[in-house]
N, CA, C and O atoms as a Tripos MOL2 file, in Angstrom:
@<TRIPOS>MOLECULE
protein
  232   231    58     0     0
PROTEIN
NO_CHARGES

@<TRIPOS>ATOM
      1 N           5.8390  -18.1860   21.6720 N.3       1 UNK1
      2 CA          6.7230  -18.4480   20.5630 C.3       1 UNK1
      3 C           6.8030  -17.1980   19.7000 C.2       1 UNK1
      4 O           5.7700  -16.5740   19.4530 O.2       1 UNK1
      5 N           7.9180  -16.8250   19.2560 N.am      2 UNK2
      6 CA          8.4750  -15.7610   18.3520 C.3       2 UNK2
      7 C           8.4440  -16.3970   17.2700 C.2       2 UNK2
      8 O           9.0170  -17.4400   16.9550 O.2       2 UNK2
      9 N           7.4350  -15.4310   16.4360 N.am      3 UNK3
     10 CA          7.5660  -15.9110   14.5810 C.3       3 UNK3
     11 C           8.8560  -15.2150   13.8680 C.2       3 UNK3
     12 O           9.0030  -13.9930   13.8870 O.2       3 UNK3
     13 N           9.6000  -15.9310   13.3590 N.am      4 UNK4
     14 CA         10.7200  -15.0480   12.4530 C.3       4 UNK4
     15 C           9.7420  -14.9520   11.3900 C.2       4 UNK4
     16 O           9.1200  -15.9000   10.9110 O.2       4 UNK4
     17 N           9.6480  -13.6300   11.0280 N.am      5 UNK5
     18 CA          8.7740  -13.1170   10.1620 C.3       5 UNK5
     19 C           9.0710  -13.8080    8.5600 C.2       5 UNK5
     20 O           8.3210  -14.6720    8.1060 O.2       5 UNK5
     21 N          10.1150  -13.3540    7.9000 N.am      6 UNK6
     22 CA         10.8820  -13.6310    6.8100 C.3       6 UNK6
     23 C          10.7760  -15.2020    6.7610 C.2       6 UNK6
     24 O          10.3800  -15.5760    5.6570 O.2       6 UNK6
     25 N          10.9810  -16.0630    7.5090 N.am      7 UNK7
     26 CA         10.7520  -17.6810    7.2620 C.3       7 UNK7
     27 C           9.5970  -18.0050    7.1950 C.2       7 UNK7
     28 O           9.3640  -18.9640    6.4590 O.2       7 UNK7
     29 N           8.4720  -17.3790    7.8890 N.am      8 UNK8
     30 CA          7.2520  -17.6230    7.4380 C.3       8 UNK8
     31 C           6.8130  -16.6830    6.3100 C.2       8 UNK8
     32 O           5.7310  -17.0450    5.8460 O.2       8 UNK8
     33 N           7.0620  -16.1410    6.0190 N.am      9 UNK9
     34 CA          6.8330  -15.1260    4.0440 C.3       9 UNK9
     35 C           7.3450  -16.7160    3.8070 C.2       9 UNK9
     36 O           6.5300  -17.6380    3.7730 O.2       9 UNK9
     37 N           8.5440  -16.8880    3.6750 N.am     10 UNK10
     38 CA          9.2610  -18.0530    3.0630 C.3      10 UNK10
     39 C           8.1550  -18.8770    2.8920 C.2      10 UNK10
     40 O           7.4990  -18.8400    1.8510 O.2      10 UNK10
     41 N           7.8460  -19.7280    3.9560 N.am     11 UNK11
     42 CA          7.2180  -20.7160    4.3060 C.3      11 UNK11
     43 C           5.4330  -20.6660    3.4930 C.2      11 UNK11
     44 O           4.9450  -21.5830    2.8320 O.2      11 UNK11
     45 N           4.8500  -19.4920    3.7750 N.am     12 UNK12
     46 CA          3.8510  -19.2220    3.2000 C.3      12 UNK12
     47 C           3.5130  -19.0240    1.6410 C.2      12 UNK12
     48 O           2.4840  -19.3140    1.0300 O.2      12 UNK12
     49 N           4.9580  -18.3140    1.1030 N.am     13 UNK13
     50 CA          4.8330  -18.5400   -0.5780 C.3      13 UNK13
     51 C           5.1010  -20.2480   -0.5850 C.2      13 UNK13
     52 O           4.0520  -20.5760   -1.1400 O.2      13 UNK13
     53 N           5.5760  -21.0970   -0.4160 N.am     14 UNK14
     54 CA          5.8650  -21.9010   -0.6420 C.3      14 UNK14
     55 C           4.8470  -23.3430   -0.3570 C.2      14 UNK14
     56 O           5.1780  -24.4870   -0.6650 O.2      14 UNK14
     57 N           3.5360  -22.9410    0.3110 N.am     15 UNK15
     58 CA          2.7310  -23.0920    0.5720 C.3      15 UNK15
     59 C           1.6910  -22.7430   -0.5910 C.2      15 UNK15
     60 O           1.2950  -23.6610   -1.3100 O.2      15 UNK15
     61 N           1.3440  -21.7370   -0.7450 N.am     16 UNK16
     62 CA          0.8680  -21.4150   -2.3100 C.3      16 UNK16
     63 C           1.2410  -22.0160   -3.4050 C.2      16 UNK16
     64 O           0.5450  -22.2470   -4.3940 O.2      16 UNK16
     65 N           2.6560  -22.3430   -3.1800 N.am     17 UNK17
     66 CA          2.6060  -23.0690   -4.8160 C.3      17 UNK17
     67 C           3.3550  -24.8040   -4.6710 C.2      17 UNK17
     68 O           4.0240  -25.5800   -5.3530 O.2      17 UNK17
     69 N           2.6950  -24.7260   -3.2800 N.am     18 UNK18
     70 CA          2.4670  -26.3900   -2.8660 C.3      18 UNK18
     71 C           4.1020  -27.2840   -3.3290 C.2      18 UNK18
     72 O           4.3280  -28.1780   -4.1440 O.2      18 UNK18
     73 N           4.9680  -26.5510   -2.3990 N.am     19 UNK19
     74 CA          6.1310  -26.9970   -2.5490 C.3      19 UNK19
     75 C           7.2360  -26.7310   -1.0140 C.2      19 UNK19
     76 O           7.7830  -25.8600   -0.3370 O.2      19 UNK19
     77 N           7.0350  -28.1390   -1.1380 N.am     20 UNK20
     78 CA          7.3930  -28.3460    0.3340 C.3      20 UNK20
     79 C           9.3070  -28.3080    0.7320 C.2      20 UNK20
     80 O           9.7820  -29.0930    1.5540 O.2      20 UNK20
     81 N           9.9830  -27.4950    0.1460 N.am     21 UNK21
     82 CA         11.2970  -27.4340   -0.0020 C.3      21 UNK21
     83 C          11.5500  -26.5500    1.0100 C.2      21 UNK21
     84 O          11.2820  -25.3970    0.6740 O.2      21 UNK21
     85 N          12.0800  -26.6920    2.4270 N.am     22 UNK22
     86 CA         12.5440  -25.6950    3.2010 C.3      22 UNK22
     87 C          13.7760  -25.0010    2.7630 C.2      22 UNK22
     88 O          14.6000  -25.9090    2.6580 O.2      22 UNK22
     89 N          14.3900  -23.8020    2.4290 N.am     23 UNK23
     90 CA         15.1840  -23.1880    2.5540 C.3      23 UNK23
     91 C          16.1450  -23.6560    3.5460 C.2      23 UNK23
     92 O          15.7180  -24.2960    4.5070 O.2      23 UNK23
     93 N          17.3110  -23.4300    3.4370 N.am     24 UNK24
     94 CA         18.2870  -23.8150    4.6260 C.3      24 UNK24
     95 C          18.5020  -22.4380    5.1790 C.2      24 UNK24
     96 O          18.8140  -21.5790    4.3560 O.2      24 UNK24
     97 N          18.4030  -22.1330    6.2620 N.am     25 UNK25
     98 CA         18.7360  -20.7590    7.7790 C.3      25 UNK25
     99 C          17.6500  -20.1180    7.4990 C.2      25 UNK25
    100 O          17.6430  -18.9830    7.0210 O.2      25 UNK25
    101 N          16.1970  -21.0840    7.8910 N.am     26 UNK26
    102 CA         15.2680  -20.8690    8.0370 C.3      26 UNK26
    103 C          14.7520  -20.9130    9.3520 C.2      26 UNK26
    104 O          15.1180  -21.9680    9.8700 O.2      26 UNK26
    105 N          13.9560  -20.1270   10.2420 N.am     27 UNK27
    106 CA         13.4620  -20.7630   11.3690 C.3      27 UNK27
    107 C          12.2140  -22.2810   11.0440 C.2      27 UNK27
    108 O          11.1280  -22.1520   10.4780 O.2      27 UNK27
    109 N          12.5760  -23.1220   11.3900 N.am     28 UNK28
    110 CA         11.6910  -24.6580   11.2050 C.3      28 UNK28
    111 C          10.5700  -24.0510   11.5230 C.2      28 UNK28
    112 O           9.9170  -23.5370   10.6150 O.2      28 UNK28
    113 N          10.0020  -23.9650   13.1940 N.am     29 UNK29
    114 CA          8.5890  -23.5710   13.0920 C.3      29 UNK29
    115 C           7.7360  -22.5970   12.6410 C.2      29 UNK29
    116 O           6.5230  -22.8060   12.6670 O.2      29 UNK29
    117 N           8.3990  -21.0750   12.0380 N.am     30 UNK30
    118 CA          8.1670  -20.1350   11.6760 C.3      30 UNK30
    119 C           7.9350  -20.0380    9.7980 C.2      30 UNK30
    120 O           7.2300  -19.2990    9.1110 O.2      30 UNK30
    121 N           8.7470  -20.9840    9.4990 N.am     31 UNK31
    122 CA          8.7700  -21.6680    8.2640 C.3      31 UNK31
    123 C           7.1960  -22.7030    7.7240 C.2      31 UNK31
    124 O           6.3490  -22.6760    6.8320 O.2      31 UNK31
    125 N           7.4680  -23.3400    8.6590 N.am     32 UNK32
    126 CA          6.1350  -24.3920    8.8280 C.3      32 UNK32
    127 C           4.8110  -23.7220    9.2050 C.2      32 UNK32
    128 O           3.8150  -23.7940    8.4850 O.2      32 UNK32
    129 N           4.8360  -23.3280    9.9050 N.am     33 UNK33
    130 CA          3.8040  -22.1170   10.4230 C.3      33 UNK33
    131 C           3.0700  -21.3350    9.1380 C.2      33 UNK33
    132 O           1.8660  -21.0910    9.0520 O.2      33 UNK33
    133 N           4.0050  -21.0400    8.2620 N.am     34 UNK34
    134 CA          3.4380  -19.9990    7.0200 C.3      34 UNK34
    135 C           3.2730  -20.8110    5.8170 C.2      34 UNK34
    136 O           2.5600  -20.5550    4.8470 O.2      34 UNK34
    137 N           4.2900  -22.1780    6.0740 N.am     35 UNK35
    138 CA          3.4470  -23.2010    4.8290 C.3      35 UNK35
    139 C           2.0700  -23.7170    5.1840 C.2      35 UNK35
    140 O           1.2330  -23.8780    4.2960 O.2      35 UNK35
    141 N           1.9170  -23.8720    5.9210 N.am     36 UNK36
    142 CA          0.5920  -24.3260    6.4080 C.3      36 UNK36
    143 C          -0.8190  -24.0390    5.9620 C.2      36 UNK36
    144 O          -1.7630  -24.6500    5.4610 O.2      36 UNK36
    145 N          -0.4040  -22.3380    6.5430 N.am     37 UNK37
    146 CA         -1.3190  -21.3850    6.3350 C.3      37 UNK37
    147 C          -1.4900  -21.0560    4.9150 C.2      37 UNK37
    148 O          -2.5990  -20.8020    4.4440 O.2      37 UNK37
    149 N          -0.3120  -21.0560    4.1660 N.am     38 UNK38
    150 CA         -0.3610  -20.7120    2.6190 C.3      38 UNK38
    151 C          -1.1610  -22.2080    2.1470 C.2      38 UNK38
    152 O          -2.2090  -22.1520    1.5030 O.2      38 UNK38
    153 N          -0.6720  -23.2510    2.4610 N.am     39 UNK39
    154 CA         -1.5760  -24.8460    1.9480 C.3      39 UNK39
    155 C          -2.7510  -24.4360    1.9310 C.2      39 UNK39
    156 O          -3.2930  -24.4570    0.8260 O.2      39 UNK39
    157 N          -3.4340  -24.0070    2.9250 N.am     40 UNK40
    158 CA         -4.5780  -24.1100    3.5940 C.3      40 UNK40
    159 C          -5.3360  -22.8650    2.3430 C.2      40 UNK40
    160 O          -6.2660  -23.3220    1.6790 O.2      40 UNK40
    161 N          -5.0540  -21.8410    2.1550 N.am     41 UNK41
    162 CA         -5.6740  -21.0300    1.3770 C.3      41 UNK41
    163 C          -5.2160  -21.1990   -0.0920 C.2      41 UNK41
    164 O          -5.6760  -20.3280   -0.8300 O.2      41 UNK41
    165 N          -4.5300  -21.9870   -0.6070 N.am     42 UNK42
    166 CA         -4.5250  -22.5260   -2.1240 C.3      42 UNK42
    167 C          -5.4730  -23.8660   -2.2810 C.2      42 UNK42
    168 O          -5.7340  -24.4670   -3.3220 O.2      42 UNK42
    169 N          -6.0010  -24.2160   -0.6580 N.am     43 UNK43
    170 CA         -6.7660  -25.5150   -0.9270 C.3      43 UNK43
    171 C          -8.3500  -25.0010   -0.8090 C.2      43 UNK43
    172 O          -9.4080  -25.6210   -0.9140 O.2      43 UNK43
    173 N          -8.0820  -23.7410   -0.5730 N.am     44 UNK44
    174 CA         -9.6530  -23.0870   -0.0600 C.3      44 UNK44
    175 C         -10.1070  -22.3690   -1.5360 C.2      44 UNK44
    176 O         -11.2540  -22.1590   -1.9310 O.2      44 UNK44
    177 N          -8.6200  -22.0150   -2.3240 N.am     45 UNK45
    178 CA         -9.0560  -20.9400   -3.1990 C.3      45 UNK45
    179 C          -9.5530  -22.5540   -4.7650 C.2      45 UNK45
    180 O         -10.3770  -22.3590   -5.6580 O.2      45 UNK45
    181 N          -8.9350  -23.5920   -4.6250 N.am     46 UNK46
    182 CA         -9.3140  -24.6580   -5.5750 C.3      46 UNK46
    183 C         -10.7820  -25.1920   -4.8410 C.2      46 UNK46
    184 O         -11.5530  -25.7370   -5.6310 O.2      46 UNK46
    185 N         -11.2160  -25.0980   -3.5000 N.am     47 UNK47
    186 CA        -12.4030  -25.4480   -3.2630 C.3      47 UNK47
    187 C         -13.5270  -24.7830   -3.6450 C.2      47 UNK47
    188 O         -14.5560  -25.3110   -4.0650 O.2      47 UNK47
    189 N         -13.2650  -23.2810   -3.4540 N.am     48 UNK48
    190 CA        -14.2040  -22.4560   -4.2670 C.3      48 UNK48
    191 C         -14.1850  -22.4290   -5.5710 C.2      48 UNK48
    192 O         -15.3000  -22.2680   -6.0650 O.2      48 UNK48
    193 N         -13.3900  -22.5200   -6.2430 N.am     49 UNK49
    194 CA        -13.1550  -22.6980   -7.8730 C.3      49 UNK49
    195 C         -14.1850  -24.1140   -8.3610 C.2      49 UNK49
    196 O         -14.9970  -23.9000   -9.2610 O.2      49 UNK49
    197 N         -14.1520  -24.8050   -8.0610 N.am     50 UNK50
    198 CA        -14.7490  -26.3390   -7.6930 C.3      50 UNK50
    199 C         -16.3790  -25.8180   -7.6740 C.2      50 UNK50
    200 O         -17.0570  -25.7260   -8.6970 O.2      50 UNK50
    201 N         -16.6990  -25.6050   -6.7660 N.am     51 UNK51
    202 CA        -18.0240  -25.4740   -6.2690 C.3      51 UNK51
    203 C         -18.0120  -24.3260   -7.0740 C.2      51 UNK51
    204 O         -17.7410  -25.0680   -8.0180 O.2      51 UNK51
    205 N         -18.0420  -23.4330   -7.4930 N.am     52 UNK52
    206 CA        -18.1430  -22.1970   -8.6290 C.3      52 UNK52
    207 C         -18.5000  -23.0370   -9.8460 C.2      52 UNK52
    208 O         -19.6210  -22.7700  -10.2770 O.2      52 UNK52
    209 N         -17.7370  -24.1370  -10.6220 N.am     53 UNK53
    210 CA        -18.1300  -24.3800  -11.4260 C.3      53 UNK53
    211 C         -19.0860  -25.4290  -11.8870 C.2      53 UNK53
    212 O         -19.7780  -25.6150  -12.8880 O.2      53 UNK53
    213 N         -18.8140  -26.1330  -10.5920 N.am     54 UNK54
    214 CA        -20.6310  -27.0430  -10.3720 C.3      54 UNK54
    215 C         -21.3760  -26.3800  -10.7520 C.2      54 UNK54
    216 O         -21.8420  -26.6240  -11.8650 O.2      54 UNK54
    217 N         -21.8420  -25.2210  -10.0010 N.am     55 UNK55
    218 CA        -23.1880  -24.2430  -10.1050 C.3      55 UNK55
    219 C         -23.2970  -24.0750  -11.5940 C.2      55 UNK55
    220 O         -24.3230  -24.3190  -12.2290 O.2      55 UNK55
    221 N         -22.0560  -23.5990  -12.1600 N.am     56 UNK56
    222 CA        -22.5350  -23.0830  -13.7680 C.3      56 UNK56
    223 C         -22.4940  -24.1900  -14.3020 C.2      56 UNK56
    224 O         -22.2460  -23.7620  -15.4290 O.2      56 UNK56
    225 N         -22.5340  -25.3640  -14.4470 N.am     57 UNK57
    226 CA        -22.7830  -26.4440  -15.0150 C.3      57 UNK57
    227 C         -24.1340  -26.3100  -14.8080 C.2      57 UNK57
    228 O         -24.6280  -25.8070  -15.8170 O.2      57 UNK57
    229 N         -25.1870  -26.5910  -13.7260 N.am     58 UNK58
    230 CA        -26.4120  -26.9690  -13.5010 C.3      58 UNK58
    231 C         -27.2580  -26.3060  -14.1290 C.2      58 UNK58
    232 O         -28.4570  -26.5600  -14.0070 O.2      58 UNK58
@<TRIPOS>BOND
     1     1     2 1
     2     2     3 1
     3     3     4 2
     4     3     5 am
     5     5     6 1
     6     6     7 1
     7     7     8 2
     8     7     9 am
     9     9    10 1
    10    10    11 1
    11    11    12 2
    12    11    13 am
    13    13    14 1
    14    14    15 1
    15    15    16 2
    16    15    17 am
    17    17    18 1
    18    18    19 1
    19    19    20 2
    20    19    21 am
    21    21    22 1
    22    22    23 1
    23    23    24 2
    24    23    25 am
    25    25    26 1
    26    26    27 1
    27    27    28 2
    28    27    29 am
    29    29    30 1
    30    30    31 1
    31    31    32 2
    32    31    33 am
    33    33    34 1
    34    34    35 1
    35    35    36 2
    36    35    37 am
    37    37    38 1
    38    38    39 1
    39    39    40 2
    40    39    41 am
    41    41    42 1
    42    42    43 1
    43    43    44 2
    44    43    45 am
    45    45    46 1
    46    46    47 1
    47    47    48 2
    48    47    49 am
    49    49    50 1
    50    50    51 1
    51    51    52 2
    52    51    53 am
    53    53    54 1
    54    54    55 1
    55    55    56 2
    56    55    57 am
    57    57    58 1
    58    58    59 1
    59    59    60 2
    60    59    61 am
    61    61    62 1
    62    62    63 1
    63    63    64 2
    64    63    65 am
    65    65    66 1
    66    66    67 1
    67    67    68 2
    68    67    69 am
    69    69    70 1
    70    70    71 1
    71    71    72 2
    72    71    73 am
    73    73    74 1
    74    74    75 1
    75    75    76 2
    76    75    77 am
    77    77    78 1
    78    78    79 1
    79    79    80 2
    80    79    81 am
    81    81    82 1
    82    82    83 1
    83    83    84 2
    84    83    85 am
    85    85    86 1
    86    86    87 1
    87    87    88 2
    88    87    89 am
    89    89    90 1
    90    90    91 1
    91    91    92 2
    92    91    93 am
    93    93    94 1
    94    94    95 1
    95    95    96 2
    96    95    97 am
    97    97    98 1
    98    98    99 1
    99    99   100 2
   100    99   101 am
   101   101   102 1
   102   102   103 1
   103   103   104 2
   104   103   105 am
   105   105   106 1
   106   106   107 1
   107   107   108 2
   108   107   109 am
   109   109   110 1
   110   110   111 1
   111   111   112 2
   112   111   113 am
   113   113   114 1
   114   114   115 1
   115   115   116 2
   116   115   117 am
   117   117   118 1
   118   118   119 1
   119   119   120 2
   120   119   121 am
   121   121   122 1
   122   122   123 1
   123   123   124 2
   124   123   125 am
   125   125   126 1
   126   126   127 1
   127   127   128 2
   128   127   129 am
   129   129   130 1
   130   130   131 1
   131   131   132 2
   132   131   133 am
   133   133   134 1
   134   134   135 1
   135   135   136 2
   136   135   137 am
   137   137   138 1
   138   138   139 1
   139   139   140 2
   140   139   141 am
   141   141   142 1
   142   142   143 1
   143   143   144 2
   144   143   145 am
   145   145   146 1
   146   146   147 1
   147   147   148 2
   148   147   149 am
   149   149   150 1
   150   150   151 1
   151   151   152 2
   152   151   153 am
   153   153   154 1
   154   154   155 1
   155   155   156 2
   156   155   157 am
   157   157   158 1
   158   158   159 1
   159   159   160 2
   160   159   161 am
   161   161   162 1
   162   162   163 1
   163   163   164 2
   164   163   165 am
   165   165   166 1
   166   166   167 1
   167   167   168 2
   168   167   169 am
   169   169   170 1
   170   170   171 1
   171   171   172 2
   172   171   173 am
   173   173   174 1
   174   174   175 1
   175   175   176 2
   176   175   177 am
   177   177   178 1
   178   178   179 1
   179   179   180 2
   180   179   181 am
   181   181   182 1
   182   182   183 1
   183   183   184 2
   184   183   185 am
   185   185   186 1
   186   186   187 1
   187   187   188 2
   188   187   189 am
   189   189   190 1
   190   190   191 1
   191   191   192 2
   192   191   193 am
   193   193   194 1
   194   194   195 1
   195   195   196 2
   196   195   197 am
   197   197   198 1
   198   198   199 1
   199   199   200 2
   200   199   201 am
   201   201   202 1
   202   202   203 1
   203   203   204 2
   204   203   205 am
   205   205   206 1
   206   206   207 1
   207   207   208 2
   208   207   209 am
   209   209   210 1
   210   210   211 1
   211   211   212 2
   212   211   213 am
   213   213   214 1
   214   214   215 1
   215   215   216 2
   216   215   217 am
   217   217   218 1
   218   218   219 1
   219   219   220 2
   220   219   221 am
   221   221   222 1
   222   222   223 1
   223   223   224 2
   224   223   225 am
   225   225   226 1
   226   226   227 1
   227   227   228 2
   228   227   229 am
   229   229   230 1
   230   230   231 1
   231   231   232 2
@<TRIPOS>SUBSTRUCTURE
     1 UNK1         2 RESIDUE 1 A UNK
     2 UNK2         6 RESIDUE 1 A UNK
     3 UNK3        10 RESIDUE 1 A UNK
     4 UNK4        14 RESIDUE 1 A UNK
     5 UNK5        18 RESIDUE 1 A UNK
     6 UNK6        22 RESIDUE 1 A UNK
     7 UNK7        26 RESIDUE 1 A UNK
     8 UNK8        30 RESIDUE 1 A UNK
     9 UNK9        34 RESIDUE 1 A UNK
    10 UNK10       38 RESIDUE 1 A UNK
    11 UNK11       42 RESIDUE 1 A UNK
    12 UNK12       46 RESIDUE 1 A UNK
    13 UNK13       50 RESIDUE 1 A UNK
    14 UNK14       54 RESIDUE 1 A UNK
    15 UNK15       58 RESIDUE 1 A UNK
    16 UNK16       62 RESIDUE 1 A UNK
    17 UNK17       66 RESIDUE 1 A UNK
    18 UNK18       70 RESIDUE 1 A UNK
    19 UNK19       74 RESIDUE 1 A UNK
    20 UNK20       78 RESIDUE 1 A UNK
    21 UNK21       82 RESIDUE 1 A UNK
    22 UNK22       86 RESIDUE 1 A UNK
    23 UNK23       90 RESIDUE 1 A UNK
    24 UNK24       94 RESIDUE 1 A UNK
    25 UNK25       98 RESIDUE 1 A UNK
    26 UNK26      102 RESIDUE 1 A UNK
    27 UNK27      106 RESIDUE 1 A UNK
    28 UNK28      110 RESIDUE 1 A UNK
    29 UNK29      114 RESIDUE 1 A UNK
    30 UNK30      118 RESIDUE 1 A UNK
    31 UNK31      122 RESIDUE 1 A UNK
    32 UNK32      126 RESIDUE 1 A UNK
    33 UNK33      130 RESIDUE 1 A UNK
    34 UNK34      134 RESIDUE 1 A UNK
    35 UNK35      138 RESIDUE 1 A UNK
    36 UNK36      142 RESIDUE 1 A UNK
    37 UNK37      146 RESIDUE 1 A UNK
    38 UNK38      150 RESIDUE 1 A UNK
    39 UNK39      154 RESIDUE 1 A UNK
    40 UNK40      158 RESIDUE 1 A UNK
    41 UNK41      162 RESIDUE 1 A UNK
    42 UNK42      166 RESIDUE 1 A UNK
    43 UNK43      170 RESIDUE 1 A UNK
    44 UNK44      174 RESIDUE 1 A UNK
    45 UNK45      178 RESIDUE 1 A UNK
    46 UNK46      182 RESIDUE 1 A UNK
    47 UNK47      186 RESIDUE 1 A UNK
    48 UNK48      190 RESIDUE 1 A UNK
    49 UNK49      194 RESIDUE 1 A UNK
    50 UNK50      198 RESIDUE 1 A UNK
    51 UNK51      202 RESIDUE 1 A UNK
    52 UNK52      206 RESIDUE 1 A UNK
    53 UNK53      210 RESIDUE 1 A UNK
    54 UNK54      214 RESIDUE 1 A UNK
    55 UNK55      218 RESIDUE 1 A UNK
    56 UNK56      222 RESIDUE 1 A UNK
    57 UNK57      226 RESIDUE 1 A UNK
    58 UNK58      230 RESIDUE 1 A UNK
């Protein structure tokens, strides 16, 4: 599979700020592909934030 580069930028900012609105003359899987990946590291960067501030509580 060929990533259209530009739909996944697309896809990946849009992922970061957890907004699931595809662009129209987007590639679908190349799009999806970079939301994913962007979800995935705004859910990693609130998991560490999380557990960061447990610790300084204790």
């Amino acid at each position: 599979m060929k990533v259209d580069k530009k739909s996944w930028q697309q896809g990946y900012e849009a992922g970061l700020r957890q907004q699931e609105s595809q662009p129209e003359n987007t590639d679908v899987l190349s799009w999806h592909a970079g939301f994913l990946e962007g979800q995935e590291e705004t859910e990693m960067k609130i998991k560490t934030h999380r557990e960061q501030s447990r610790r300084k509580k204790s």
